[in-house]
C-alpha positions in Angstrom: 21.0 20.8 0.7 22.8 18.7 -1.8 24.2 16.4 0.6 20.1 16.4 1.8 19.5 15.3 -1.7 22.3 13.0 -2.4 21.2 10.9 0.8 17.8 10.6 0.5 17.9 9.6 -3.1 20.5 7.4 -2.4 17.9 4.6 -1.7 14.8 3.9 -3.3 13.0 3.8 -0.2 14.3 7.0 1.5 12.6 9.5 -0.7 9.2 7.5 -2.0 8.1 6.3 1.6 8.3 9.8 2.6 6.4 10.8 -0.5 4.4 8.2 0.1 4.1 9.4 3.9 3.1 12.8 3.0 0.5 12.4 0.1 -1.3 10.4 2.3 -1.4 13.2 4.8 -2.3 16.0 2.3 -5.0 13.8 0.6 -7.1 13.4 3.6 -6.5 16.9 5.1 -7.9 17.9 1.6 -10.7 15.9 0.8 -11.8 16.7 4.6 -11.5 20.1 4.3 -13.4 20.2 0.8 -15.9 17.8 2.0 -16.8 18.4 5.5 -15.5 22.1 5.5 -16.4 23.8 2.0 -13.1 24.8 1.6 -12.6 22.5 -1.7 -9.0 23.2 -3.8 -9.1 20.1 -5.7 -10.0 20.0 -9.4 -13.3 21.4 -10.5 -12.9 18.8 -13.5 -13.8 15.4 -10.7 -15.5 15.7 -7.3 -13.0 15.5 -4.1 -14.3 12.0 -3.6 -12.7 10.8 -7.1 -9.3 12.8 -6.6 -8.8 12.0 -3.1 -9.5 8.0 -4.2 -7.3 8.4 -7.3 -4.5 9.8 -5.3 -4.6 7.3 -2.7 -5.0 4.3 -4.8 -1.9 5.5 -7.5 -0.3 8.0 -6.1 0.0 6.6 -2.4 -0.2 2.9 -3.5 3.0 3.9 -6.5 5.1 5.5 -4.3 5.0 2.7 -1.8 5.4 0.0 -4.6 8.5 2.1 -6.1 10.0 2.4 -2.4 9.9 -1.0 -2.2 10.5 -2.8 -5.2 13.4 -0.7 -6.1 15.1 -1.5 -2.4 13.8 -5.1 -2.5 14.5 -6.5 -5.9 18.2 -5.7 -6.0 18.3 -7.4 -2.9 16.4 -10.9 -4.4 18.6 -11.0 -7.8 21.9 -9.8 -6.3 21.5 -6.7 -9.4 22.9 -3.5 -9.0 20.7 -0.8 -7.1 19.7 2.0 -9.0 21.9 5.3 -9.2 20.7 8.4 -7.7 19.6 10.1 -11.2 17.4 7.7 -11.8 16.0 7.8 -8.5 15.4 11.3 -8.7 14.3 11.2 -11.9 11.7 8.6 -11.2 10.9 10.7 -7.7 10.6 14.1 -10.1 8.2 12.1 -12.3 5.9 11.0 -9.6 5.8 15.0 -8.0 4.8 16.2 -11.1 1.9 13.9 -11.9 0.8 14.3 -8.2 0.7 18.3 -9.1 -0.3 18.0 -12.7 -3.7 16.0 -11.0 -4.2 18.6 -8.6 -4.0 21.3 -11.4 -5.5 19.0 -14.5 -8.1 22.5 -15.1 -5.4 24.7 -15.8 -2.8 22.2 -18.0 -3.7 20.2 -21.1 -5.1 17.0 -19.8 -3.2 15.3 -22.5 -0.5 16.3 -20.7 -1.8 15.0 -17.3 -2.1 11.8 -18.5 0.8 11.1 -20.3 2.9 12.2 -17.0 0.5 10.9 -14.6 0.9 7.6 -16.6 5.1 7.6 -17.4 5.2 6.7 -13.5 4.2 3.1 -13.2 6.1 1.8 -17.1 9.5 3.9 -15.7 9.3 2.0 -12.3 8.7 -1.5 -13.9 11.1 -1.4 -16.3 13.8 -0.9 -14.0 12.3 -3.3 -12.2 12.2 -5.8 -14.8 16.0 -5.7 -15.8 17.0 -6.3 -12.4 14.5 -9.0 -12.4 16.2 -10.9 -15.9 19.4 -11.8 -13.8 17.7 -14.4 -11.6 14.1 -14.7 -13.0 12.1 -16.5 -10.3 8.5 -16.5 -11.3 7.8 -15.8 -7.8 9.1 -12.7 -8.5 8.8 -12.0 -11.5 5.1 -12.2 -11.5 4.9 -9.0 -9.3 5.2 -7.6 -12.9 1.8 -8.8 -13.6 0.3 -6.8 -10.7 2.1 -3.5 -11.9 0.6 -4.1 -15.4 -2.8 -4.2 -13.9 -2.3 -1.3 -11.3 -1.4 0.9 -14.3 -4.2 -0.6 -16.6 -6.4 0.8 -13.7 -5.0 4.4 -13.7 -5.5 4.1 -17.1 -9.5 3.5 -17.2 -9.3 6.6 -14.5 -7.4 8.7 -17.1 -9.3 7.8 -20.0 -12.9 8.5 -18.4 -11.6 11.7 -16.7 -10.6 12.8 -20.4 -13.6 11.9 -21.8 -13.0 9.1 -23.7 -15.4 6.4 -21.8 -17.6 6.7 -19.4 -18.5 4.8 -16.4 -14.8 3.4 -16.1 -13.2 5.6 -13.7 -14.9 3.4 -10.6 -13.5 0.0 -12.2 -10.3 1.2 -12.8 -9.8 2.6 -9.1 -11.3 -0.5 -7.7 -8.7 -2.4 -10.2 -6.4 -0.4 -8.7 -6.9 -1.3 -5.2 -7.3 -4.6 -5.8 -4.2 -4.6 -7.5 -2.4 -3.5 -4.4 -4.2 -5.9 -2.4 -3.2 -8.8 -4.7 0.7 -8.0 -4.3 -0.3 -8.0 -0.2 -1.8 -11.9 -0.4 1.5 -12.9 -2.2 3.9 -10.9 -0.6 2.6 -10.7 2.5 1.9 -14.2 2.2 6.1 -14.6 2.1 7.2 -12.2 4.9 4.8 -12.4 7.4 5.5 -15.8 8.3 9.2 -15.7 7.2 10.0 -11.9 9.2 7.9 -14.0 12.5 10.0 -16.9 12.2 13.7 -15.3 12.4 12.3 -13.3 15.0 11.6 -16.1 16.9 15.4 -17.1 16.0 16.5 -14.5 17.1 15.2 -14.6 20.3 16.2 -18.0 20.6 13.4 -19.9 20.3 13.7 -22.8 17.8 10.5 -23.4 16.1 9.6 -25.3 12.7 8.1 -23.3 10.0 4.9 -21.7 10.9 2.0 -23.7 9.3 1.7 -22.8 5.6 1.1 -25.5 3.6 3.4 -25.5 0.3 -0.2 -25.1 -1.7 -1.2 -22.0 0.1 1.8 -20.2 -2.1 0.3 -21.5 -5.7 -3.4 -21.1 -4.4 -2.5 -17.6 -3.3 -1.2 -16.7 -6.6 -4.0 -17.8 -8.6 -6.4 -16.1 -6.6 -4.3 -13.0 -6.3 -4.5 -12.4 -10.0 -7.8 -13.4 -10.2 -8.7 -10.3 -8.0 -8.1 -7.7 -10.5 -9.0 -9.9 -13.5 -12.3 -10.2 -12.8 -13.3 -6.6 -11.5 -11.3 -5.5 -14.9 -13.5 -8.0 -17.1 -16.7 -8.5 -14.5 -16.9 -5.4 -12.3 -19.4 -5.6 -9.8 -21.0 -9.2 -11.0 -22.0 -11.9 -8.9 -19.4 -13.9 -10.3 -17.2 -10.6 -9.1 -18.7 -10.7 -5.6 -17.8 -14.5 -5.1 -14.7 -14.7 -6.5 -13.6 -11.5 -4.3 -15.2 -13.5 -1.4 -13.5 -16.4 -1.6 -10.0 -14.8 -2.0 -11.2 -12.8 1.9 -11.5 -16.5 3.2 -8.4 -17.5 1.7 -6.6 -15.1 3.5 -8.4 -15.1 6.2 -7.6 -19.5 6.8 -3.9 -18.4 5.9 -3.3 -15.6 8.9 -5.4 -17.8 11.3 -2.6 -20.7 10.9 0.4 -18.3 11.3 -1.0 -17.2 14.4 1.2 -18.2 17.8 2.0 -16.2 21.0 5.4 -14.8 20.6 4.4 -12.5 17.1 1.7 -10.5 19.9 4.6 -9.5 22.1 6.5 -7.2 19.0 4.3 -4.5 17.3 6.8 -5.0 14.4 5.2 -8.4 13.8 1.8 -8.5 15.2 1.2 -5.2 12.7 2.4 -7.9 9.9 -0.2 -10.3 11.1 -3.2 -7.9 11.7 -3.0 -5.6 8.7 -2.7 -9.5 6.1 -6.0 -10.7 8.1 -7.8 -7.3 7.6 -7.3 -7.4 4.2 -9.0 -10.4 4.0 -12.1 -9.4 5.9 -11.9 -6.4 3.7 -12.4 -8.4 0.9 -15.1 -10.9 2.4 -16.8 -7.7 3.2 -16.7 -6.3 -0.3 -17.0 -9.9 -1.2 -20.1 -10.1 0.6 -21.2 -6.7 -0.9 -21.4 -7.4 -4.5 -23.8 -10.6 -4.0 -26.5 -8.4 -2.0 -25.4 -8.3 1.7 -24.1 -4.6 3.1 -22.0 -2.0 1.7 -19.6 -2.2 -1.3 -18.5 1.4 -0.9 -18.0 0.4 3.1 -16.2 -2.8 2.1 -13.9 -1.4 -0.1 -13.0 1.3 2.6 -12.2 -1.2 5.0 -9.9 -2.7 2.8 -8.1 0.3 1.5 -7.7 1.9 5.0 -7.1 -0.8 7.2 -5.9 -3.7 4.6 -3.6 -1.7 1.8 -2.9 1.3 4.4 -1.9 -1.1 7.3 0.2 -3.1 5.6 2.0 -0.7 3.7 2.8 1.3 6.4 3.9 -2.3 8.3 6.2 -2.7 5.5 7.7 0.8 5.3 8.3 0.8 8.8 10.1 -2.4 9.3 12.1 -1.5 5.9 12.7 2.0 7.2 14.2 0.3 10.5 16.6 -2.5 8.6 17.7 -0.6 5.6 18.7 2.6 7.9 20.7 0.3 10.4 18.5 0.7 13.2 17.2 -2.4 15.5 13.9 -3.7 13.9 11.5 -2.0 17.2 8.7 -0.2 16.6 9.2 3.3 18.5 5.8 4.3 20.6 4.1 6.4 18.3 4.7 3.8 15.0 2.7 1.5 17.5 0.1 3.9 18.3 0.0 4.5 14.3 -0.8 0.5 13.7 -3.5 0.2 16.3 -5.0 3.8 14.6 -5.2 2.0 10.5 -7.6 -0.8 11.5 -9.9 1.5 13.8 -10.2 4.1 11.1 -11.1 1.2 8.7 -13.8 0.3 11.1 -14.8 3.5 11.8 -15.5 4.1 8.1 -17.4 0.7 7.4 -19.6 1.3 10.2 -20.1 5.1 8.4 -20.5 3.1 5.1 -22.7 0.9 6.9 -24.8 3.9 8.5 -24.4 2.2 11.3 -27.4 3.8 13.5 -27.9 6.5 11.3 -23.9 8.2 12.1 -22.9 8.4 8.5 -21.3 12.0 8.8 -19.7 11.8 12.2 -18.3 8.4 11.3 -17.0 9.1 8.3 -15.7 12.6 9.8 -13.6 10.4 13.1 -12.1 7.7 10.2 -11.0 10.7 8.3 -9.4 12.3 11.4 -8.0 8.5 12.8 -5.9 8.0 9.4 -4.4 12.2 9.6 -3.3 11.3 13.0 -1.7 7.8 12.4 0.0 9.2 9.1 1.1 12.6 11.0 2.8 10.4 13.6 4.7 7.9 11.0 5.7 11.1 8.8 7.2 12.5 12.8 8.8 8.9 13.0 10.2 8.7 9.1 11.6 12.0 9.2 14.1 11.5 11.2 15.1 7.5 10.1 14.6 8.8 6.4 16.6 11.5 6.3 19.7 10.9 8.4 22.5 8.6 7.4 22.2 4.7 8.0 22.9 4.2 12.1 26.9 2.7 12.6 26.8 -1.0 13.0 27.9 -1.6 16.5 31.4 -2.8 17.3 31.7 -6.3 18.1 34.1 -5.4 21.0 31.6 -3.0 22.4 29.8 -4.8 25.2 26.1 -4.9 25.2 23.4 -2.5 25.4 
């Protein structure tokens, strides 16, 4: 058991992608069995809806953002990684805000909130010393999005205690958008950049995809301008247009990246799909908030297919390099990639009420994302809790 411990929080992105893995998993199961099956063990204090969105949005969405950041910083400023205690202790603080939400009626909500929100400061300031040895505002400006993301949980907290009302929505649609603002910038870098060494890799010597040099300022702009204005303007016209045009941006972006060679690896077409259904997420939410369909649908789409399709794009591929392994997709990841985007559409159309198939909808997206999530928790186990794969030996001849 200790040497079980000492591996997995060895690396950042061992122990919170399989947290991150797992919520996800629970979440669903739970807010399917409470609201399809009447068997409801979430809080009395919120509705199952509220929890399972809270959970997904902070608790899913900050143990992705510590897996990564804490494995990909270190690796952009050349600082050290972080130790095992304070991995752990950052992993310990995460479990016990995801059990002090699931208990908040039988604990001081004072309490809840104060552990729920230690999280996202403990993970940033780490972040943000590794960050001061070479600060690139490129990077450094992911700091931004983790102030907002925790500015959301904080409108959650603060109406679920009472204090305000109204402001739980904005702050878990901050939240989201949040996450899908660190997607257009990142995502903006390492779609293109993981396609292109592919492609060197294979041996095919190709220029840099097309990505004009003022998509990367334009993206930024617009990225923080997501959150802004559903933090300031929530659910405004001037809400609905801005979040539109950000869905186009993205949109114009993915459709210039796109050449043959990225369709023949799941490990990069996944990349591709999950950054261009983020931005139809956003045109449909977008398209929402100035009068035309669903902004509950919308938002869905871009949670399940946008935020959840990328992150578990990102995880996997990180999963693979980090742990030594060759950077391929096994059979059920791929299954898991093609799953994200047809639950996302499965709930819109839901949203949508789609001839009149609300419940059933709703029901088959919920079922979709427990099945893709059950199969990458059966493909992390394994990578996430073993020791990193030898490196081969140069003088052994080729597999």
């Amino acid at each position: 058991m200790k040497r079980f411990f000492s591996l997995i929080l060895g690396e950042g992105f061992r122990v919170f992608f399989l947290g991150a893995v797992f919520l996800a998993l629970l979440s669903l199961s739970l807010w399917l069995a409470a609201y399809f099956g009447g068997l409801d063990i979430t809080p009395e204090r919120i509705s199952p809806s509220d929890w399972h969105a809270h959970e997904l949005v902070f608790g899913y969405g900050g143990a992705t953002l510590a897996g990564f950041f804490l494995t990909a910083v270190p690796n952009w400023t050349g600082a050290k990684a972080a130790r095992h205690f304070y991995i752990g202790a950052a992993a310990l603080i995460w479990l016990l805000a995801r059990v002090a939400i699931l208990y908040m009626d039988n604990l001081l909500f004072t309490g809840v909130a104060v552990v729920e929100l230690l999280f996202v400061p403990f993970i940033g300031a780490k972040i943000a010393t590794q960050l001061v040895r070479k600060p690139k505002p490129q990077n450094v400006v992911f700091l931004i999005f983790l102030t907002f993301f925790w500015i959301g949980d904080c409108l959650v907290l603060l109406d679920w205690g009472g204090h305000t009302a109204g402001r739980a929505g904005i702050g878990l649609r901050v939240g989201l958008l949040s996450l899908a603002a660190m997607i257009l910038v990142l995502g903006g870098r390492v779609t293109p950049a993981f396609t292109r060494n592919a492609m060197h890799r294979a041996g095919i010597e190709v220029a840099e995809l097309a990505d004009p040099a003022v998509f990367t300022p334009v993206a930024l702009v617009l990225a923080i301008a997501l959150p802004v204005v559903q933090l300031l303007y929530p659910d405004t016209l001037l809400s609905g247009i801005i979040t539109l045009i950000v869905g186009l941006f993205a949109l114009i972006r993915v459709a210039k990246w796109q050449n043959r060679f990225q369709w023949s690896q799941p490990i990069l077409w996944t990349l591709h799909l999950s950054y261009g259904t983020v931005g139809v997420g956003l045109v449909f939410w977008g398209l929402a908030m100035v009068g035309f369909g669903s902004e509950v649908a919308g938002l869905h789409f871009l949670a399940v297919g946008g935020v959840g399709g990328m992150t578990v794009s990102v995880m996997s591929r990180a999963s693979l390099g980090h742990s030594g392994r060759p950077l391929v997709a096994p059979s059920a990841m791929v299954i898991a990639y093609v799953l994200l985007p047809v639950a996302a559409l499965m709930r819109w159309l839901g949203g949508m009420n789609v001839w009149g198939l609300y419940t059933p909808l709703v029901f088959l997206s919920g079922l979709i994302w427990c099945f893709a999530f059950a199969l990458v928790a059966g493909v992390f186990w394994p990578i996430l809790t073993h020791s990193r794969a030898p490196r081969p030996s140069v003088t052994s001849p080729p597999t």
